[in-house]
ZAZA-584761 format. One record per residue (C-alpha): x, y, z; residue number from 1; chain. Coordinates in steps of 0.25 Angstrom, whole numbers. Layout:
% ZAZA-584761
> c1,c2,c3,k,c
> X,Y,Z,NUM,A
...
% end
This chain:
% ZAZA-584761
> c1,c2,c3,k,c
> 25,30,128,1,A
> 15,19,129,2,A
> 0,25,131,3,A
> -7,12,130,4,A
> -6,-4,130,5,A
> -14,-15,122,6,A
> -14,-28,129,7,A
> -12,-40,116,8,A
> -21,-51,116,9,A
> -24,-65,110,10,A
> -32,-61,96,11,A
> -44,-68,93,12,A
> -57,-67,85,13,A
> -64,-59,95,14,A
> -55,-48,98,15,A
> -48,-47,85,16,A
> -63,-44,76,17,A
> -61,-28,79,18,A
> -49,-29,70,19,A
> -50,-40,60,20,A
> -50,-56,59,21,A
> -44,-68,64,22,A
> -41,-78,53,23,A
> -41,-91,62,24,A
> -45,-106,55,25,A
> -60,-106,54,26,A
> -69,-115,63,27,A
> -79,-118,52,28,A
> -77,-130,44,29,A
> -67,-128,33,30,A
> -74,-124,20,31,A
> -66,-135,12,32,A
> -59,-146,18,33,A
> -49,-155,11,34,A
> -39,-165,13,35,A
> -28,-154,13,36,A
> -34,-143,21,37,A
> -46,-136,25,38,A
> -50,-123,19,39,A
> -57,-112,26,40,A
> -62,-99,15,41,A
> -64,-85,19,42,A
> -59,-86,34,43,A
> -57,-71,32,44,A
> -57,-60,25,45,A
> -46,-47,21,46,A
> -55,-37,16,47,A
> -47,-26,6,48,A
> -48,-19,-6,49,A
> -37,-24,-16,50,A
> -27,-35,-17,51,A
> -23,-42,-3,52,A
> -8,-42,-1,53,A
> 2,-51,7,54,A
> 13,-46,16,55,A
> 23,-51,25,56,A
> 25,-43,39,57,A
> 36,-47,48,58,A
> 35,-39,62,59,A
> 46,-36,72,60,A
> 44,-37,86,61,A
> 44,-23,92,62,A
> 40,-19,103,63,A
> 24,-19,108,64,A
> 22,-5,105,65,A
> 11,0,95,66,A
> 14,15,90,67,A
> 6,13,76,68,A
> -6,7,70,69,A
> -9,5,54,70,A
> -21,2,49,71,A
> -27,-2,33,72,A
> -40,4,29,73,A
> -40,-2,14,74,A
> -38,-18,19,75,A
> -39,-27,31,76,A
> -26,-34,33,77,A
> -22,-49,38,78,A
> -11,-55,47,79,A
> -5,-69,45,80,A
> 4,-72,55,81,A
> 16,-79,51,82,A
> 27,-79,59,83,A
> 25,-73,74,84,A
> 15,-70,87,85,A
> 11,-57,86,86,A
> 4,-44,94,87,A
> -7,-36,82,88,A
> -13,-23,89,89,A
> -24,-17,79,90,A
> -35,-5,81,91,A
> -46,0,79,92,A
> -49,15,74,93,A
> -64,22,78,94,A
> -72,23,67,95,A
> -66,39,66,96,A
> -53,34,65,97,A
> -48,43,75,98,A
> -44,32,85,99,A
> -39,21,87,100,A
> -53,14,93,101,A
> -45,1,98,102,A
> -33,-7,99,103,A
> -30,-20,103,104,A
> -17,-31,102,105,A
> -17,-46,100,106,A
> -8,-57,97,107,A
> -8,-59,83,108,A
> -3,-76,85,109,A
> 6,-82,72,110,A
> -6,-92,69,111,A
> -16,-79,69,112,A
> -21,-73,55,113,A
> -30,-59,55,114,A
> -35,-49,47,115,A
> -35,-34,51,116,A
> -48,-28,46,117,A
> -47,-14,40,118,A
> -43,-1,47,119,A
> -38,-8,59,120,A
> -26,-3,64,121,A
> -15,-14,67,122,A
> 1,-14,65,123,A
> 10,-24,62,124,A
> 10,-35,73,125,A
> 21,-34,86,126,A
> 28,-49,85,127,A
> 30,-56,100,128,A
> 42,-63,93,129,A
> 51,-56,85,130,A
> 45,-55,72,131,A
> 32,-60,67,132,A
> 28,-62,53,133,A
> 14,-59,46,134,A
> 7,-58,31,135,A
> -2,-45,29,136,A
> -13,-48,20,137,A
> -20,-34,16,138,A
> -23,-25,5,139,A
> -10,-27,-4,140,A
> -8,-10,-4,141,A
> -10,-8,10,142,A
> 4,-5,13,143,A
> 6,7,3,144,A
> -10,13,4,145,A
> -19,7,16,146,A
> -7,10,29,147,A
> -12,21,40,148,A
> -3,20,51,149,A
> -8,26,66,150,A
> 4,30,75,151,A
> 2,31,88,152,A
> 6,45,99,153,A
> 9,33,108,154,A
> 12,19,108,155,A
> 5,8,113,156,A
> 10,-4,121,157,A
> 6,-19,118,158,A
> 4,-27,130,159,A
> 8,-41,129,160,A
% end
């Protein structure tokens, strides 16, 4: 039984700071400029504690129903889009971590890059095609020692 909803929007800078970064181009000049590119240095940042590992994530269309969270508390982690539109929800817990403090949803677009900061919750992204495709920059021994997963008594509904 569904006992409540999240409505997806658009992701920006704005109302996507609570959780993390948007990598977009910058609009600063380009810190070297050449006759084969243009070069942009730290345009962000993945803040962990050991070696950064790279994974592939292929996700299946499901349907839009959120029963569980995860969270990392040992290193933020990046999306890079590369195949695939997407909807990313992601939480907040209170500073007790009793409760979830917040959740929101937003379209996660194939030309869209983030980082998720430390501790905030998140699962892997609901493609709107059949399948989407991302790398996973983090922490390279997340998966075996830095994965708490939050189950939920009852789901939650994605409204499109």
């Amino acid at each position: 039984m569904l006992c409540k909803s999240i409505k997806v929007k658009p992701l920006n800078e704005d109302n996507f700071k609570l959780y993390g970064q948007l990598i977009k181009k910058p609009e600063r000049s380009p810190d070297a400029e050449v006759d084969t590119h243009n070069w942009w240095n730290n345009v962000a940042n993945l803040p962990a504690e050991d070696s950064i590992g790279v994974g592939i994530l292929q996700v299946k269309h499901r349907d839009f129903t959120v029963t569980k969270l995860e969270q990392h508390s040992r290193t933020a982690e990046m999306l890079v889009s590369l195949k695939g539109n997407s909807i990313l929800v992601v939480g907040k817990e209170s500073l007790d971590n009793r409760r979830i403090e917040r959740m929101e949803a937003f379209y996660l677009n194939s030309n869209q890059i983030i980082i998720l900061n430390v501790d905030i919750l998140h699962f892997v992204p609901f493609p709107l095609e059949d399948e989407a495709i991302y790398a996973v920059v983090f922490r390279s021994k997340t998966p075996d020692d830095d994965l708490e997963f939050i189950e939920f008594k009852e789901d939650i509904n994605l409204v499109l």
